[in-house]
C-alpha positions in Angstrom: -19.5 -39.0 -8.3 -17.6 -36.0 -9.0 -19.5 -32.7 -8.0 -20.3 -30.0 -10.9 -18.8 -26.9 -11.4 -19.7 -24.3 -8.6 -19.6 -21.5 -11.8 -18.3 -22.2 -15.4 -16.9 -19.2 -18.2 -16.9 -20.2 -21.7 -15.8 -18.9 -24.3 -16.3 -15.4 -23.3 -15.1 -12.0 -24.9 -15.5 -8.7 -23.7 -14.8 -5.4 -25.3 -14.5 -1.9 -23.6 -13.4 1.3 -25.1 -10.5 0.7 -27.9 -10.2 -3.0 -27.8 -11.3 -6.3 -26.4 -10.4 -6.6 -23.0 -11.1 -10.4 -23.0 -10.8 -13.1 -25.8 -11.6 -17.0 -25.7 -11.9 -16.6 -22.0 -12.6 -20.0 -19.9 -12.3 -19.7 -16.0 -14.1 -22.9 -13.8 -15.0 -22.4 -10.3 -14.8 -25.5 -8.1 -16.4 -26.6 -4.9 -14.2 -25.7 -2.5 -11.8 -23.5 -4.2 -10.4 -20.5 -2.7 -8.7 -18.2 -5.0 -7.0 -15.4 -5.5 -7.9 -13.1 -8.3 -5.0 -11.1 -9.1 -3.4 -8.5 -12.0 -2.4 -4.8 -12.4 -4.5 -1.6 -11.6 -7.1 -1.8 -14.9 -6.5 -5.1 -16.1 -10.0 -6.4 -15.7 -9.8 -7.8 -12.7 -13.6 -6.2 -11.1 -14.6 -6.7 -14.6 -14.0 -10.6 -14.9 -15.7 -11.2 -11.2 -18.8 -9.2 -12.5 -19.1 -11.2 -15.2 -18.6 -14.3 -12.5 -21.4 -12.8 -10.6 -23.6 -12.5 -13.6 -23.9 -8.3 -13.6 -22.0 -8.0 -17.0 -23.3 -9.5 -20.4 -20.7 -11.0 -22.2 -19.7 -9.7 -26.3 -19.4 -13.6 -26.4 -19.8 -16.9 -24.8 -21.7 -18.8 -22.0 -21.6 -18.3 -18.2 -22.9 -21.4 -16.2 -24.5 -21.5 -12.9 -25.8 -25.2 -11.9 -29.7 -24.9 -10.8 -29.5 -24.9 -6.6 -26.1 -23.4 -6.3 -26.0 -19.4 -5.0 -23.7 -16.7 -6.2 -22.4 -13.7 -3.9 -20.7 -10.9 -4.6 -19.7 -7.9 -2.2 -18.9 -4.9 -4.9 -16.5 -1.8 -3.9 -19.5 0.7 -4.5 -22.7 -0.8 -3.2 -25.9 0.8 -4.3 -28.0 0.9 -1.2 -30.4 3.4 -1.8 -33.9 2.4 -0.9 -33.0 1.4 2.5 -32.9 3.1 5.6 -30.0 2.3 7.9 -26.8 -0.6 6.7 -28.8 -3.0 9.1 -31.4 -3.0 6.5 -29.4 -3.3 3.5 -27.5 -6.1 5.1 -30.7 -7.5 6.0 -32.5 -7.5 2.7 -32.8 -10.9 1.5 -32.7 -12.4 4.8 -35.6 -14.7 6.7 -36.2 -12.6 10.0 -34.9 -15.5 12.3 -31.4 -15.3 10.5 -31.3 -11.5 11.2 -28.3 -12.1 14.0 -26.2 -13.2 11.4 -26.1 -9.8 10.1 -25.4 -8.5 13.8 -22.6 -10.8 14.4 -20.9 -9.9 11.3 -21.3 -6.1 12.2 -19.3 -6.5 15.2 -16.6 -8.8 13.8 -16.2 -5.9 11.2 -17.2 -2.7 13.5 -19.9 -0.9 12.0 -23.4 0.4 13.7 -26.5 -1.2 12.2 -28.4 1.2 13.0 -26.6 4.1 11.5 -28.5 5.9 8.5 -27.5 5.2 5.3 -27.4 9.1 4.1 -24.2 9.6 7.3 -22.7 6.7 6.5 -19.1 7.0 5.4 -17.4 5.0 2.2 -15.5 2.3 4.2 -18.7 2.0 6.2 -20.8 1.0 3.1 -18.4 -1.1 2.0 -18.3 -3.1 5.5 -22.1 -3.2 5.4 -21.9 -5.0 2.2 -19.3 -7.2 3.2 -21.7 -8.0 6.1 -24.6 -8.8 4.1 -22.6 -11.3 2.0 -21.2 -13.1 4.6 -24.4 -13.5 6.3 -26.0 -14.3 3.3 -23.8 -17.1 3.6 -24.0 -18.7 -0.5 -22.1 -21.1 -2.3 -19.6 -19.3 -3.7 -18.4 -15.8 -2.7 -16.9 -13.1 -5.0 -15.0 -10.7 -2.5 -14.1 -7.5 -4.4 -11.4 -6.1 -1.9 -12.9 -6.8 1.1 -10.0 -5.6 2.9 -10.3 -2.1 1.7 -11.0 0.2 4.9 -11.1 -2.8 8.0 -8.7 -2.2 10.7 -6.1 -4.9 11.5 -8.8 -7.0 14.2 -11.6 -6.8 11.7 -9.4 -8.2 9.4 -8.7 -11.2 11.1 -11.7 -11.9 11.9 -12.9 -12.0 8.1 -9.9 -14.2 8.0 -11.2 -16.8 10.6 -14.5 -17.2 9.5 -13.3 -17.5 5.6 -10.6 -20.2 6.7 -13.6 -21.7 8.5 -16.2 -21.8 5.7 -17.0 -25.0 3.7 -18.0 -22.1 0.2 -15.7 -21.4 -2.3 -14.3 -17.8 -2.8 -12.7 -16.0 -5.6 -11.3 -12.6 -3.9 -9.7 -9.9 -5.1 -7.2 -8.2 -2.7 -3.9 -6.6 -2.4 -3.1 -7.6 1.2 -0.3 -10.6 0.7 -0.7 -11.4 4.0 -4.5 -12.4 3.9 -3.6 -13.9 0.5 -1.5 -16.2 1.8 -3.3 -17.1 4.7 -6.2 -18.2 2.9 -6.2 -19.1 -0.9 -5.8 -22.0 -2.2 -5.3 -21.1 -6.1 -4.6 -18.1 -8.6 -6.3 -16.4 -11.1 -4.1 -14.4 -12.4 -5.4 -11.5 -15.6 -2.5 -10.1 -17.8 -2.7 -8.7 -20.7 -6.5 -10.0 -21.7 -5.3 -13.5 -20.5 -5.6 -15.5 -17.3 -3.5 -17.9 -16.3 -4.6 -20.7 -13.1 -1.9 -21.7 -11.2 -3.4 -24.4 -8.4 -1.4 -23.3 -5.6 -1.9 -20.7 -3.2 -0.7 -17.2 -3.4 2.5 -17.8 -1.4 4.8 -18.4 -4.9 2.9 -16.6 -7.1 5.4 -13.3 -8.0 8.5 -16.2 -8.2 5.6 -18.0 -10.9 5.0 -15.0 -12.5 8.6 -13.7 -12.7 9.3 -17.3 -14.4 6.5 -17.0 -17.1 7.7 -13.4 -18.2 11.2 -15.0 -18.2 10.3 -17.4 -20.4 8.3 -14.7 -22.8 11.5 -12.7 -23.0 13.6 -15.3 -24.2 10.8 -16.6 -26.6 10.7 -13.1 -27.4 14.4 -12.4 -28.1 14.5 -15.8 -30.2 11.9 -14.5 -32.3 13.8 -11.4 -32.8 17.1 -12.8 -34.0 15.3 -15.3 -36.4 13.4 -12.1 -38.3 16.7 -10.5 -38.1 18.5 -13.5 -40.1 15.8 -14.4 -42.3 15.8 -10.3 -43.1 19.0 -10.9 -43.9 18.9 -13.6 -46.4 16.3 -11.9 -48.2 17.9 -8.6 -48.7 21.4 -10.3 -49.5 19.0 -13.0 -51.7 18.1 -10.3 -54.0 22.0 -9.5 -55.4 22.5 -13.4 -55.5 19.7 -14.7 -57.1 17.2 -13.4 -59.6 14.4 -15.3 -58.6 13.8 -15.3 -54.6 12.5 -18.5 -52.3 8.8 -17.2 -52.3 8.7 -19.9 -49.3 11.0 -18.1 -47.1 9.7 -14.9 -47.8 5.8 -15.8 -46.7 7.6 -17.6 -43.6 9.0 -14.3 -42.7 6.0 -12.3 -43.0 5.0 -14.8 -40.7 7.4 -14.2 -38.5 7.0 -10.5 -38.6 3.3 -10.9 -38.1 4.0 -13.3 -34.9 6.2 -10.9 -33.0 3.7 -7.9 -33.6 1.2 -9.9 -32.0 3.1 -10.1 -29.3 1.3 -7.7 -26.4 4.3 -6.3 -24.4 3.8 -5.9 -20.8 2.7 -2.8 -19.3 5.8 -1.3 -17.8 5.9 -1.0 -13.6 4.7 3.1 -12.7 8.0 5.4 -13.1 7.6 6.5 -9.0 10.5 8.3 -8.0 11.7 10.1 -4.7 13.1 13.3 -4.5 14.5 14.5 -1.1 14.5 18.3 -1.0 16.7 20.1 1.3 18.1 17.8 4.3 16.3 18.7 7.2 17.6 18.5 10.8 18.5 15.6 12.8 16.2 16.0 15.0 12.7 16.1 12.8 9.6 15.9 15.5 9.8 16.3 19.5 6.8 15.5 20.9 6.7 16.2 24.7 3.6 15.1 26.8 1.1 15.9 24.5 -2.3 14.9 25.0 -5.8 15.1 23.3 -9.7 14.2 23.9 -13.0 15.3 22.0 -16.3 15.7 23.8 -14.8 14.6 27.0 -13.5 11.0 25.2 -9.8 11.0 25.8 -8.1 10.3 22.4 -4.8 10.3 23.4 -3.2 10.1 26.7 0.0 12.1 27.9 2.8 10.9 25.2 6.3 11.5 24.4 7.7 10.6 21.0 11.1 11.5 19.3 11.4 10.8 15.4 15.2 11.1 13.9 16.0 11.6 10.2 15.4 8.3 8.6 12.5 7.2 10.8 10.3 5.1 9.5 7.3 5.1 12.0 4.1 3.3 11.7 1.0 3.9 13.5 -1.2 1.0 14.1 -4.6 0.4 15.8 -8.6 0.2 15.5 -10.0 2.1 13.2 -11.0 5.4 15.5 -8.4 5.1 17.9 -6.5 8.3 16.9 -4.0 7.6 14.4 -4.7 10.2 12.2 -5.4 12.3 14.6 -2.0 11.6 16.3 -0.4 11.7 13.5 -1.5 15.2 12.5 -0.3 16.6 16.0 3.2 15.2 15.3 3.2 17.3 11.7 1.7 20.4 13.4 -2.0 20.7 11.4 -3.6 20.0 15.2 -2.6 21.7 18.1 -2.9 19.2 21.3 -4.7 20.1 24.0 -1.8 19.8 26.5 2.1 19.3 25.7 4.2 20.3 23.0 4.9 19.3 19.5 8.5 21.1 18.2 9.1 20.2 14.3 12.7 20.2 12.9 14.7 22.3 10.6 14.3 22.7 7.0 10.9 20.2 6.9 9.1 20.0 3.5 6.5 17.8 4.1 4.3 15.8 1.3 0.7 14.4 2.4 -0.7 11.5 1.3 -4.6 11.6 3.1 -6.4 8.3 3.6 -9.6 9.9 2.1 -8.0 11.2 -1.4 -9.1 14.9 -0.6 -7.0 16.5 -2.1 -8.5 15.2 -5.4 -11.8 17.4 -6.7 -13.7 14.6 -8.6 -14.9 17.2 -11.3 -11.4 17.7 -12.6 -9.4 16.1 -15.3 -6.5 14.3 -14.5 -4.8 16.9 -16.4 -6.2 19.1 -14.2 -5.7 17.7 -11.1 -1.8 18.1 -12.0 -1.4 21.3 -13.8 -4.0 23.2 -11.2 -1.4 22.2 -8.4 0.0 25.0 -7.3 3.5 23.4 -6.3 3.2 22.2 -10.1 2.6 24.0 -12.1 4.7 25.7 -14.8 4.4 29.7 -15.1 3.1 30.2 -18.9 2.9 26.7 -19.7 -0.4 25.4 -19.8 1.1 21.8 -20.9 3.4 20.9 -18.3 4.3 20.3 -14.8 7.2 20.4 -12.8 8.3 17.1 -11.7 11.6 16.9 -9.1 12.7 20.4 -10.2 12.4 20.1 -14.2 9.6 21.0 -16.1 7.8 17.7 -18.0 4.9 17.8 -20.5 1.7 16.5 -18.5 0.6 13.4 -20.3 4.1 12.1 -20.3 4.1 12.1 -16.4 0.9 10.7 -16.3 1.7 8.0 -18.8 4.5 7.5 -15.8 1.7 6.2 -13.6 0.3 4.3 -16.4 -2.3 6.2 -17.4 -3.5 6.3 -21.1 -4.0 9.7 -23.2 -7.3 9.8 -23.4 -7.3 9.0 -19.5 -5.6 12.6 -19.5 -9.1 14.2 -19.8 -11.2 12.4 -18.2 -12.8 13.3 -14.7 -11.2 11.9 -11.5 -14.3 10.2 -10.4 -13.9 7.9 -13.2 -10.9 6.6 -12.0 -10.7 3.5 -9.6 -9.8 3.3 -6.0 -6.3 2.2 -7.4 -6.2 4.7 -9.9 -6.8 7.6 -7.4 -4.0 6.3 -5.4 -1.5 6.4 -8.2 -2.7 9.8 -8.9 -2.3 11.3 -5.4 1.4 9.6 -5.4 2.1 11.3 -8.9 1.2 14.6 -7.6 3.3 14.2 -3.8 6.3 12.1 -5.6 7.0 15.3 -8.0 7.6 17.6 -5.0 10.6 17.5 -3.2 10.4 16.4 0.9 12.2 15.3 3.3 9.2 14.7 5.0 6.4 12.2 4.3 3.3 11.2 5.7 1.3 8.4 4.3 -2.0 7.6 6.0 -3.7 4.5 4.3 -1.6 4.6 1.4 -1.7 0.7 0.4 -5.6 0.6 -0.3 -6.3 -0.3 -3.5 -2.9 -0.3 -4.9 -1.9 -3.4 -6.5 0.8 -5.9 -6.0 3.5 -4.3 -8.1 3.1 -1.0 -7.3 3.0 -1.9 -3.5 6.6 -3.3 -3.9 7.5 -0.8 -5.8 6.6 2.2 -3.1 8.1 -0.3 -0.5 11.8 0.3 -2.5 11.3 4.1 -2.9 10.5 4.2 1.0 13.4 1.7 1.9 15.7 4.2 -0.5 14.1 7.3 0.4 17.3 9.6 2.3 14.4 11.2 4.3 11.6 10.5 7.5 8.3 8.2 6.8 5.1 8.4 9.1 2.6 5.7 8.1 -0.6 4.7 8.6 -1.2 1.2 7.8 -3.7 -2.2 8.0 -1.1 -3.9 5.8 0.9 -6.5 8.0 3.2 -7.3 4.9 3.9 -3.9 3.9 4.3 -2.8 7.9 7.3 -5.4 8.1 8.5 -4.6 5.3 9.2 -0.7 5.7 8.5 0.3 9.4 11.1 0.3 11.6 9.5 2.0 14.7 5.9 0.8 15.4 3.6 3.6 17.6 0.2 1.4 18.8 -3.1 3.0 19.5 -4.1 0.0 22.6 -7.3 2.0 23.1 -7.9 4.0 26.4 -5.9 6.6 25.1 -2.7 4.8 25.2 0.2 4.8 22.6 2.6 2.3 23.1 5.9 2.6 20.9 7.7 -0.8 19.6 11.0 -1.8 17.9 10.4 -2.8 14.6 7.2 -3.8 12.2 3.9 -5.7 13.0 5.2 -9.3 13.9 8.3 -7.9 15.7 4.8 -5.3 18.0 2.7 -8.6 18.1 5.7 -11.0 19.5 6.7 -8.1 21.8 3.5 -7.4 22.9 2.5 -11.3 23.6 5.7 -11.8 25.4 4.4 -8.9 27.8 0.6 -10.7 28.1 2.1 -13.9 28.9 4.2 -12.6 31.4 1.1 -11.1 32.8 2.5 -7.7 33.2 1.8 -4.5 31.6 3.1 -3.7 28.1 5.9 -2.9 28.7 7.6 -1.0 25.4 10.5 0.0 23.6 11.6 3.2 24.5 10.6 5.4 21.7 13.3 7.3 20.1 12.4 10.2 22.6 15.2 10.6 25.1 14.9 12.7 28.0 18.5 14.0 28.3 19.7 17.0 29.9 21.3 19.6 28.2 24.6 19.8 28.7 26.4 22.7 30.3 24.6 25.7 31.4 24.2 29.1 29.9 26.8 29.7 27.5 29.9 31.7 28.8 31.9 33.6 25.5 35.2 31.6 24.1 36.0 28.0 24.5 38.9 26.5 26.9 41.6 24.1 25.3 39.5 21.2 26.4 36.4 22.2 25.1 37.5 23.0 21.9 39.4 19.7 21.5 35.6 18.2 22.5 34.0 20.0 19.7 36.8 19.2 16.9 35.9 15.2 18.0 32.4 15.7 18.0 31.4 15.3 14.7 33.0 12.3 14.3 31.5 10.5 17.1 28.2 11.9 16.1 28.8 10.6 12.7 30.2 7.2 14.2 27.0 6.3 16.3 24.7 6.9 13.5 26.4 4.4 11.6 26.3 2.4 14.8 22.5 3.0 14.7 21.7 2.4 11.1 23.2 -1.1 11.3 21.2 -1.9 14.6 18.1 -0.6 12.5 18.5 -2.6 9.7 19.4 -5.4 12.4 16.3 -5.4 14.1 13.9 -4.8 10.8 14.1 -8.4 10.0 10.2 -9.0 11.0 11.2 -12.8 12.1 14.2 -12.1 14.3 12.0 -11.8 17.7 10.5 -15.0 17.2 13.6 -16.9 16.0 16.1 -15.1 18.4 14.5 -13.0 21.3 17.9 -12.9 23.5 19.5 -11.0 20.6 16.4 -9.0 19.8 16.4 -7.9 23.3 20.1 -7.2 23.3 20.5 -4.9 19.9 16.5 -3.3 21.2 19.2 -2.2 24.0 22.2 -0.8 22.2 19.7 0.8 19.9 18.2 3.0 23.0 21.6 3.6 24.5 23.1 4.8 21.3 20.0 7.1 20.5 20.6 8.5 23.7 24.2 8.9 23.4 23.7 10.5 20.1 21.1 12.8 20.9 23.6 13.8 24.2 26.7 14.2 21.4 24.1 16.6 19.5 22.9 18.4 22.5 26.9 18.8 23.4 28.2 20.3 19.9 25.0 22.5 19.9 26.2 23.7 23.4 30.0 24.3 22.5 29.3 26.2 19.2 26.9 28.3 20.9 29.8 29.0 23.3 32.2 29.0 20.8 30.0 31.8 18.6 29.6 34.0 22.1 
């Protein structure tokens, strides 16, 4: 006997603000199922698993829970006031004897119990509430990003105990690699409609590419049968004195078909815009080092980054990225070495914790109150990439609505924020940017589309990242935090750091790493004597065209070794290209040192 629904939407219809957000709405819930709720930044996507869970009334329509079956549902913003510490929130609920399900999950997902409430940050909420859920353990969980905030380890283990549970799930996520790992089905919301597709969400953006395809050409049919039947009735008029009152009602048909037609919302208009070209050389870090309280945070480490670098820090959450990552821009001194930044840097910020948005402003605020945007005596615009542009048109860019244009930033969503902060960084120009945690909450399509403006992007990336897709697909240098204090640099994105890194634990030696882009090499020549002999100056006139021969040498090795399978599927050329990589940096950063020498010389 077949089992009942595990939940059951009919007929539902939901209006907020201007129109209805849903219409004629059925979504059914199986035993078993695992899916992936997926759609834009504000299509409904928290909305429709609210009204899963119950916590939204409906305009319209019927939601159906059979008796005996329990609902979850972990929410991005948990209310938890009432209770002491996260150990009691997760707790509540609970019988006393199943209490260590609340500690287990705590240290799968590495948050203290026993810390209060009141200190607790965001991402520390959130994990609480995630905790609670999964010890709560019900029939069918709603996971609202559930990602958001974990670290790479505490991600996988969420994913091993959801691949190992016998619930359903509906979650909500922007990670494509958890996605893929786990779900079973789509949901996908567009445009007030959602679409099942009952297949995992490997597939889905070739499915979804397909269905737009076919609207398009639905579309463009439609269009050239108004157009003809337009025509006949205009040129009907001349020819006959009494018109085919058929063909005209058919073609205010028509007309009426193709303006209820709901275009798609267009991808965010994110652009790049490199400002002056800085040196070649953009950060030498030599020996620097760093502890707090007497807890070493970072351990005696050498790091060169080139023009171009894209470097990704990886690691526990705590371990020091940001940290590291603000010694290497020069907003924290280290305690020991030396940090030296390169010529000509204009660096944009993108900060994990959206600080540099004050919730009590507008989003027209946000943007004209910038000072590196706004317009002198024009109250009404921002400059955007060196031209002035009126403010709700470059906000409309990011796809927010006029009347969002007023409203306070803490209205927005998680995803919203992030497009915000990238509309304000992406209309400076820089050569130099550094992203921490700038995947959280984005969605989908706006994740591939930053990955093509950092893949195009003329100048240096630093990234901090739990995304394993979006690390493989843009990093090409990989710094990990192994704890202790240690940073370990790798060739290449996640999977190429992982296969590296297992290769090194089976072989039951110490990590042994990539040699970062760092080189120690000497300068050559000594103090600089005045005038050049013949030789020298015949070295300087080929210099420039060795330097610019290696770094095409070293962009194609780059590109070689970013292919995130290429350990795995061939480590003896891996290995062999990590090499020539190395020894061309070096012989590049020698070339440089040598023409910087000679013109010195050559200057007197």
């Amino acid at each position: 006997m077949a089992r009942p629904p595990l939940l059951q939407l009919s007929d539902i219809a939901l209006t907020f603000g201007d129109g209805p957000l849903f219409r004629g709405l059925d979504v059914v819930i199986q035993p078993g199922d695992r899916v992936a709720l997926v759609g834009r930044n504000g299509s409904g996507k928290s909305t429709l698993m609210k009204l899963m869970a119950g916590l939204i009334e409906p305009d319209a329509g019927t939601r159906t829970v059979p008796p005996g079956v329990s609902v979850g549902y972990m929410e991005q913003d948990p209310d938890m006031s009432g209770f002491a510490s996260l150990g009691d929130f997760a707790a509540s609920g609970l019988d006393p004897a199943e209490g260590y399900r609340v500690a287990m999950a705590a240290e799968g997902l590495k948050f203290d119990p026993g810390k209060s409430v009141a200190a607790a940050s965001g991402g520390e909420r959130r994990r609480a509430a995630l905790a609670k859920l999964m010890a709560e353990a019900p029939d069918l969980m709603l996971l609202d990003e559930p990602t958001n905030h974990l670290d790479i380890e505490a991600v996988q283990w969420l994913e091993r105990q959801l691949a190992g549970t016998r619930a359903g799930f509906v979650m909500i996520s922007h990670d494509r690699a958890v996605l893929r790992a786990l779900t079973r089905a789509v949901l996908w919301i567009d445009r007030g409609a959602v679409r099942r597709r009952e297949q995992g969400f490997d597939g889905f953006e070739a499915w979804r590419d397909a269905v737009w395809a076919q609207e398009d050409e639905a579309r463009h049919k439609l269009d050239r049968r108004i157009k003809a039947e337009a025509r006949w009735a205009v040129e009907g008029i001349s020819a006959r004195r009494k018109r085919n009152q058929g063909r005209v009602r058919a073609l205010q048909a028509l007309r009426a078909e193709r303006a209820a037609m709901i275009r798609r919302q267009s991808a965010a208009g994110m652009a790049l815009d490199e400002g002056r070209k800085s040196g070649r050389r953009v950060i030498e870090a030599d020996g620097i080092s760093k502890a707090y309280d007497g807890k070493v945070i970072l351990k005696p480490f050498s790091l060169r980054v080139l023009r171009g670098d894209r470097v990704a820090f990886v690691g526990p959450n705590g371990a020091g990225k940001t940290t590291l990552l603000k010694m290497l821009t020069g907003a924290l001194a280290p305690d020991a070495g030396q940090v030296t930044l390169g010529t000509n840097l204009e660096i944009a910020v993108f900060d994990q914790n959206r600080a540099q948005l004050d919730p009590d402003l507008s989003l027209w605020q946000s943007l004209t109150g910038d000072p590196q945007m706004r317009v002198s005596g024009k109250a009404d615009q921002v400059m955007v990439r060196g031209a002035p542009k009126h403010v709700v048109g470059y906000l409309k860019e990011f796809l927010f609505s006029e009347a969002q244009a007023r409203a306070p930033v803490r209205s927005l969503s998680g995803g919203e924020k992030a497009r915000l902060l990238l509309a304000r960084i992406l209309a400076r120009p820089s050569n130099l940017l550094v992203l921490d945690e700038p995947t959280n909450d984005l969605d989908v399509e706006t994740l591939d589309l930053l990955q093509e403006l950092l893949s195009d992007y003329p100048g240096t990336v630093l990234l901090v990242s739990h995304d394993r897709d979006f690390l493989d697909r843009v990093a090409t240098t990989t710094v990990a935090m192994e704890g202790d204090g240690r940073a370990v640099v790798y060739a290449g994105g996640w999977t190429d750091y992982q296969a590296q890194r297992e290769k090194n634990v089976m072989a039951e030696a110490p990590a042994k790493p990539v040699k970062s882009q760092r080189q120690d090499v000497e300068r050559v020549g000594k103090a600089p004597a005045k005038g050049l002999g013949f030789k020298e100056k015949h070295r300087l006139e080929r210099l420039p065209g060795e330097i610019e021969r290696l770094e095409a040498e070293i962009a194609k090795l780059t590109e070689f070794l970013s292919d995130p399978g290429l350990f795995a599927r061939a480590p003896a050329k891996f290995e062999k290209a990590s090499a020539a990589l190395v020894e061309r940096q070096a012989a590049l950063a020698a070339a440089e040192e040598e023409w910087l020498t000679l013109e010195e010389k050559a200057a007197g």
